[in-house]
C-alpha positions in Angstrom: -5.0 -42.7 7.5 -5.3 -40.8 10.8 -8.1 -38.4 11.7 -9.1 -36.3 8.8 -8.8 -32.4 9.7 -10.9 -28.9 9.3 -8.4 -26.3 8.8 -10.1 -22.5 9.0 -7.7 -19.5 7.4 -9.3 -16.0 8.8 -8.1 -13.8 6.3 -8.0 -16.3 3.7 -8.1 -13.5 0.7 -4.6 -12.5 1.3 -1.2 -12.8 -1.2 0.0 -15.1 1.4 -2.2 -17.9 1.0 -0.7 -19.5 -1.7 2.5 -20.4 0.5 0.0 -21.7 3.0 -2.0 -24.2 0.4 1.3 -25.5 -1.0 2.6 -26.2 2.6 -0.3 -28.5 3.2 0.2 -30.0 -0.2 4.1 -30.8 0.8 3.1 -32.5 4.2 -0.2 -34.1 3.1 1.4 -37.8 4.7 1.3 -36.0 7.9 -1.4 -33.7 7.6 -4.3 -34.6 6.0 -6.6 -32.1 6.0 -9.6 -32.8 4.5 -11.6 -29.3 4.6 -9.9 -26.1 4.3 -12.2 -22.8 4.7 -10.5 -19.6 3.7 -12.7 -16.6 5.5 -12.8 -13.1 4.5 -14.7 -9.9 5.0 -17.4 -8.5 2.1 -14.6 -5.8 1.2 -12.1 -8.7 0.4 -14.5 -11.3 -1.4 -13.2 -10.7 -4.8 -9.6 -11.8 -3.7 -11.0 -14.6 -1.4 -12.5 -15.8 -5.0 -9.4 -15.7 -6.6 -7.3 -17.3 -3.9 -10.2 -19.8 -3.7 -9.8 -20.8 -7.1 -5.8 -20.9 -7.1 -6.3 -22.9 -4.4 -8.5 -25.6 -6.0 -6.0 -25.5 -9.5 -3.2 -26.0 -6.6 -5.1 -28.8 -4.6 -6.5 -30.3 -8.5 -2.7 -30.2 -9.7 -1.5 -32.1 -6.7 -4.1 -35.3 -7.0 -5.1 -34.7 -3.5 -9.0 -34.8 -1.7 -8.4 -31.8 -0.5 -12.1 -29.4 -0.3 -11.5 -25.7 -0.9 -14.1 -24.1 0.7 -14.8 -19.7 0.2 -17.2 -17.8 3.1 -17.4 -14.5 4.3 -19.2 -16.8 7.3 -17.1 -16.9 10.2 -18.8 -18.9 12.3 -19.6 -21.5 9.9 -16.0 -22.0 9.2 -15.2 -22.0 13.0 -18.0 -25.0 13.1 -15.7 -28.9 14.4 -12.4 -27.0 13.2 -9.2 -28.7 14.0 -6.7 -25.8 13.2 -7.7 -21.9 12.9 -4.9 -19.7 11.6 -5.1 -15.6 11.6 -3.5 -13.7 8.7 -5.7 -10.4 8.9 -5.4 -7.1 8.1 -8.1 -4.7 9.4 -8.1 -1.8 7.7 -6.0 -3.2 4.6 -3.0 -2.0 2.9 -4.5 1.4 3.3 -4.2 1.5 7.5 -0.8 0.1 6.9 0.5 2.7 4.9 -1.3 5.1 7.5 1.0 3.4 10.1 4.1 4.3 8.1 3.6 7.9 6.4 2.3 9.5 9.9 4.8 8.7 12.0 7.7 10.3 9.4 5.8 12.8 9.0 6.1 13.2 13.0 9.8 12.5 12.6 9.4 8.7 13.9 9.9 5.5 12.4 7.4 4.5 10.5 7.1 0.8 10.3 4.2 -1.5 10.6 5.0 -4.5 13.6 7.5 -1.7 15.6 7.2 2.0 17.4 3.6 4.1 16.6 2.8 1.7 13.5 3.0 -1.4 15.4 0.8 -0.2 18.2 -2.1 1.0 16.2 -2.0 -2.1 14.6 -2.3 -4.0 17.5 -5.3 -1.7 18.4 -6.9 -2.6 15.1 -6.5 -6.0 15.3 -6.6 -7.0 18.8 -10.3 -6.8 19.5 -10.8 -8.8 16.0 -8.6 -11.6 17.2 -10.4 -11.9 20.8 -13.6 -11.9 19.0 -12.2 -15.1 16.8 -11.1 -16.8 20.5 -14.1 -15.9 21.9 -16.3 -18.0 18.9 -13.9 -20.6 19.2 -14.7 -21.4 22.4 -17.9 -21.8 21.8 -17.4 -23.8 18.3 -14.7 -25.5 18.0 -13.0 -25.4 21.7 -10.6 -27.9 21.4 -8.8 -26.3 18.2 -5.8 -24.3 18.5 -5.5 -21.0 17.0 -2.2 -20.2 15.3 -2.2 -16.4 15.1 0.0 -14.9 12.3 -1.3 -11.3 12.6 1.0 -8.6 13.5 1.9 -7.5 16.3 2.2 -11.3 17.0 3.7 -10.6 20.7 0.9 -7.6 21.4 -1.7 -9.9 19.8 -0.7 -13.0 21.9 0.1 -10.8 25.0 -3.7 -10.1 24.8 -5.0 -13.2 24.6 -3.3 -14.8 27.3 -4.7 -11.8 29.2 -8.3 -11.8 27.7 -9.4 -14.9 26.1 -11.2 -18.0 27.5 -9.9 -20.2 24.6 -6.7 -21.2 26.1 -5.3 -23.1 22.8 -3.6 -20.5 21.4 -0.1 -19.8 20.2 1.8 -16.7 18.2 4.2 -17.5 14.9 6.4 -15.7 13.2 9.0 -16.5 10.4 11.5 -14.1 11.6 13.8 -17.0 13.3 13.2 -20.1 10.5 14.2 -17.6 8.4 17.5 -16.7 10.2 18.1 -20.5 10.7 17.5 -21.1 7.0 19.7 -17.6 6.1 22.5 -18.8 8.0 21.9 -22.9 6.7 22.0 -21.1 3.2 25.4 -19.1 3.4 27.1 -22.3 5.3 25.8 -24.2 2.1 23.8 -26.9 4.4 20.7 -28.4 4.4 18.0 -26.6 6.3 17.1 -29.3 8.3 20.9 -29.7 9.5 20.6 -26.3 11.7 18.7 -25.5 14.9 18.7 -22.7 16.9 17.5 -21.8 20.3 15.9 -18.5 20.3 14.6 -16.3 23.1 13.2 -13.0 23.4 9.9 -10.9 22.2 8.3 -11.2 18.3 10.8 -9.0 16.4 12.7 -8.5 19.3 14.2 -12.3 19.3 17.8 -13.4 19.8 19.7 -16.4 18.9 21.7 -18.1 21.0 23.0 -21.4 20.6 23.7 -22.7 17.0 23.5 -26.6 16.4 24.1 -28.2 13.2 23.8 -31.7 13.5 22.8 -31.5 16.9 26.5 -30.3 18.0 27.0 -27.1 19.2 28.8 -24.9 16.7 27.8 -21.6 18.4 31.4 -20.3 18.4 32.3 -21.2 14.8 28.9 -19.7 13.1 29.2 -16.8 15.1 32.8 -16.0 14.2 31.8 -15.9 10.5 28.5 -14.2 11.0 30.3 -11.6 13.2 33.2 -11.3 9.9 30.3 -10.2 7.6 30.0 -13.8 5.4 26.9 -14.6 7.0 24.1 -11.8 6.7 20.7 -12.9 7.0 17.8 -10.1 6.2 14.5 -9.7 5.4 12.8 -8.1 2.7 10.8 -5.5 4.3 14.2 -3.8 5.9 16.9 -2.3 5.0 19.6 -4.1 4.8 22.6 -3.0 6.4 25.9 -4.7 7.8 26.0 -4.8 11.7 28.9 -3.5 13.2 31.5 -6.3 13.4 32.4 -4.7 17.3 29.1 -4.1 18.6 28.0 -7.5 17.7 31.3 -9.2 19.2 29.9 -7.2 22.7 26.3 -8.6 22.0 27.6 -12.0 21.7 23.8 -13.1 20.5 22.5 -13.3 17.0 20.0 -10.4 17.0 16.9 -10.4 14.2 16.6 -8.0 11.4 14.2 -6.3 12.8 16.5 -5.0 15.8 18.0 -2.4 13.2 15.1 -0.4 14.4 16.8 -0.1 17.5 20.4 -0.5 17.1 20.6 1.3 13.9 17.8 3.5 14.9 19.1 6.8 13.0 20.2 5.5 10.2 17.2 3.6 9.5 14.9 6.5 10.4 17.6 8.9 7.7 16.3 6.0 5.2 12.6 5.9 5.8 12.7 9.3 5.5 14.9 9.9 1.8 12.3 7.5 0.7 9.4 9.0 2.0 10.0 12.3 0.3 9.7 10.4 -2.8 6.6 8.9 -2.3 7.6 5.9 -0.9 6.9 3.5 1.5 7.1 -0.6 2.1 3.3 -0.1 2.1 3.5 1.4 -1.4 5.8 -1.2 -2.5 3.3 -3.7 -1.0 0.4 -2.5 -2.9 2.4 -2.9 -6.4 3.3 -5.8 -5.3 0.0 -7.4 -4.1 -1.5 -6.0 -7.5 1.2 -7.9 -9.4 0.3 -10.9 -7.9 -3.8 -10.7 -7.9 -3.1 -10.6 -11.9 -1.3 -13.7 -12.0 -3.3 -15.5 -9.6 -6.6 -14.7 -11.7 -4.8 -16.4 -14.9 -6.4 -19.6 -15.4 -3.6 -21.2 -16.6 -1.7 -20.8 -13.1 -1.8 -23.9 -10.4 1.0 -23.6 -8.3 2.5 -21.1 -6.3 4.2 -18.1 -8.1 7.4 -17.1 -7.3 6.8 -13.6 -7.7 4.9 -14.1 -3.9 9.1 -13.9 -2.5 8.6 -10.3 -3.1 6.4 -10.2 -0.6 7.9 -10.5 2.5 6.8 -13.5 4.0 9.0 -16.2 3.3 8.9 -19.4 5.3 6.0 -19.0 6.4 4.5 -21.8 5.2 7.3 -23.8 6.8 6.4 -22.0 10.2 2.6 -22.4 9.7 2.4 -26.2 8.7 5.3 -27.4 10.9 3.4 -26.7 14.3 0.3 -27.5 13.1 2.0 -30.8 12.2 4.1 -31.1 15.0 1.0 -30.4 17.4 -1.7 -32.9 15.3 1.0 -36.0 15.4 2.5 -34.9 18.5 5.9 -34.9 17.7 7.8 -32.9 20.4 10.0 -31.6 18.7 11.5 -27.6 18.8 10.0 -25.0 17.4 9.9 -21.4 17.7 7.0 -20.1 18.8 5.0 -16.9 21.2 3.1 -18.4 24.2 3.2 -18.0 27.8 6.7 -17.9 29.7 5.4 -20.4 32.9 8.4 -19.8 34.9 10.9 -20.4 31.8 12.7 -17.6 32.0 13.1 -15.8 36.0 13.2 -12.2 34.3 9.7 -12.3 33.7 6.0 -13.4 35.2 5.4 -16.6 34.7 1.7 -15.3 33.0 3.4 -12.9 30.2 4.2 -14.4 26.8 7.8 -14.5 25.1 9.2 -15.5 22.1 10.8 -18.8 22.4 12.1 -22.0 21.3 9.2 -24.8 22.9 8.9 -28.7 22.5 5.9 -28.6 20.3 3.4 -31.7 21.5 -0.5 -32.5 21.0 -1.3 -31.1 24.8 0.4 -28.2 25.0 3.8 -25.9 24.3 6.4 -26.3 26.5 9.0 -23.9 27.1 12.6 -25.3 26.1 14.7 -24.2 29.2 18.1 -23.1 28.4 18.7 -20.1 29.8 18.2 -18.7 33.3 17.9 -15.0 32.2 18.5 -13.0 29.6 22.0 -10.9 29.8 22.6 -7.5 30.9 22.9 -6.7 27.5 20.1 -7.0 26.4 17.4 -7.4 29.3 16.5 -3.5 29.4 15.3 -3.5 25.9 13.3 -6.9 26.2 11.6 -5.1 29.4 11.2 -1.8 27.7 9.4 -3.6 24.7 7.4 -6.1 27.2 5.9 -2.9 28.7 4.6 -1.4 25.0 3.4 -4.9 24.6 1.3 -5.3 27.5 0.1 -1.8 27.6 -1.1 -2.1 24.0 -2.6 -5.1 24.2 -4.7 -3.9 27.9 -5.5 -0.8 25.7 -6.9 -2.3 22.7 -8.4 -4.8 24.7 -10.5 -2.3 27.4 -10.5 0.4 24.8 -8.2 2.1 27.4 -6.8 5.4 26.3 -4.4 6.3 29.2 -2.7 3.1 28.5 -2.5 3.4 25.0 -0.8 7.1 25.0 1.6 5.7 27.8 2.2 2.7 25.3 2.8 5.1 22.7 5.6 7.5 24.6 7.5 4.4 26.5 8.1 2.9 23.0 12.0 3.8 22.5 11.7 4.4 18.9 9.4 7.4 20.2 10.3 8.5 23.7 8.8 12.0 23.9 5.8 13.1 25.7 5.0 15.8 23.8 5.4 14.4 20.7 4.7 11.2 21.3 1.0 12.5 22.6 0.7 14.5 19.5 1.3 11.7 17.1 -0.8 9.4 19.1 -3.7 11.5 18.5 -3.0 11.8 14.6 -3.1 8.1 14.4 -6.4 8.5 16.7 -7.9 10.2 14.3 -6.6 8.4 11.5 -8.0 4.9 12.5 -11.1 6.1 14.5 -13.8 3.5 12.1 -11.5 0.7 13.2 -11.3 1.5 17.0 -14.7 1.2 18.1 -13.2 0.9 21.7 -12.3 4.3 21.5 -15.4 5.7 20.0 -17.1 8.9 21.5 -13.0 10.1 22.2 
């Protein structure tokens, strides 16, 4: 069997890492990973424990030599890995439903990867990542670290700016999910569909549609366009898109473009809700709870399927499928965030997009296939890449000018006034985990 790999999951405590364990169980052939460390902070041991020991049942039930290893030790994790993945949360569900209540009560969106919430948690978790590069590079500099922590484009934007450990790459399920929505609701096998994407993390569009490696663009648009395809994720609203508007866009566009396409009548939502109490981060926490009580049974050895609710499906698909594609060097196309290198002539060939990239051992490289990005949609994807890169330059050098200008550019806030005013009640909100900003 082929080199046996050290796998390191920072944030190893969370609801998610069940999908994770089973997607290495799946692929075992291909990836045999011989040591996976889950790593967590002393606040989270008590989960890490329990995922720990789900893990082991899982591994146990499977017949597989896989070692399950629990630390709130970092660096010894870090130590000869092959693989690091991120899946943190600094500040918990707590910061995240921070993220959502201020900005309604400001009037704004309030959502956790877009607008104000998205760029505070960037702030949070920016430095934390860098810090993670940064040990890396000195332990284990020939891994690749497969960050899965939102804001996956801010997060990635910053290390491509800041880090010395250049083997990095940002993952999201957003577009395998839309392939496997659409796959679903044409009643094919996933593995039938392809789609080349393009664009930012959350901001990504489709554009060609192969099934069977022909180009069926024009037919699976037509009948996404009538309404019998609708592909959605759990954590948004779903509403139909206007049949017109979309004909105009001539793209697929994500779920998570209701934000700014359906901007009012998503904010009308958030806000009903929010009078009542509620929030996705509230729904989260019920959720997570829900979960923590079956994973603690005993009796329990493979993944629930109560873990749907939460949000993140696929990700186990995403996750394992480049760290398979990059360990056997496969070449095939994925979609992933890393640097644009002169793929696409709307942007510098040193910022990072969201694309579709022939995954291999060496590297990521950019699958060309469009020049540019339309008219249509270009001042949007600028507009965004500007939050991006001031977020990440403010989290990074603790840079408040740049994170108040990050905050106001954003179109779901685009108010100076207000936009200062709420920045400073999220300030103030997340001050113990901003240490950049201290003393402001």
């Amino acid at each position: 069997m082929d080199k046996k790999l050290k796998i390191a999951t920072i944030g190893g405590g969370s609801s998610y890492t069940p999908e994770f364990i089973e997607g290495i169980i799946k692929r075992y052939d291909e990836l045999p990973v011989d040591e996976l460390w889950l790593v967590d902070i002393d606040e989270g041991l008590r989960k890490l424990e329990i995922i720990g020991a789900l893990s082991r049942r899982m591994v146990s039930k499977a017949n597989l030599p896989i070692k399950i290893f629990t630390t709130t030790d970092r660096r010894e994790a870090l130590k000869d890995a092959d693989f690091v993945t991120t899946q943190l949360r600094v500040g918990g569900l707590n910061a995240r439903a921070k993220d959502e209540s201020i900005p309604l009560s400001h009037g704004f969106i309030g959502q956790e990867t877009n607008g104000a919430g998205g760029l505070f948690k960037g702030l949070r978790t920016i430095p934390v990542i860098l810090g993670i590069a940064e040990e890396m590079a000195e332990l284990c500099p020939e891994a690749w670290l497969i960050n899965f922590t939102n804001p996956v484009g801010m997060v990635t934007e910053a290390l491509a700016r800041y880090s010395k450990h250049r083997r990095f790459v940002g993952l999201c399920n957003v577009p395998i999910g839309i392939e496997r929505g659409i796959a679903d609701m044409l009643n094919i096998d996933h593995d039938r569909i392809r789609i080349d994407f393009a664009g930012l993390n959350h901001l990504v569009y489709g554009f060609n549609v192969f099934i069977d490696n022909e180009n069926k663009t024009k037919e699976v648009f037509e009948k996404y366009m009538e309404g019998s395809i609708s592909v959605n994720m759990k954590n948004i609203e779903p509403m139909a898109w206007d049949k017109e508007f979309l004909r105009a866009l001539n793209l697929i566009p994500c779920p998570y473009h209701k934000y700014y396409y359906k901007t009012v009548e998503m904010l009308k939502n958030e806000l009903e809700q929010f009078q009542k109490g509620i929030t996705r981060a509230t729904e989260v926490m019920k959720t997570e709870r829900e979960l923590f009580k079956i994973y603690e049974d005993p009796g329990v050895d493979t993944k629930p399927v109560e873990l749907e609710k939460r949000g993140g499906a696929y990700y186990s698909d995403a996750a394992c499928n480049l760290i398979s594609s990059i360990h056997n060097d496969k070449g095939d196309l994925q979609v992933v965030d890393t640097i644009n290198n002169g793929a696409i002539k709307d942007f510098a060939d040193e910022y990072t997009l969201e694309m579709t990239c022939r995954i291999t051992r060496s590297g990521l490289k950019p699958y060309k296939f469009i020049d540019e990005f339309p008219m249509t949609v270009k001042g949007l994807i600028h507009e965004i890449k500007a939050f991006e890169i001031l977020g990440a330059e403010a989290a990074a050098e603790g840079n408040i000018s740049k994170a108040v200008l990050a905050m106001i550019l954003n179109p779901l806030i685009a108010d100076d006034s207000a936009g200062k005013r709420l920045f400073y009640d999220m300030l103030e909100a997340n001050r113990q985990y901003l240490p950049r900003f201290k003393g402001i």
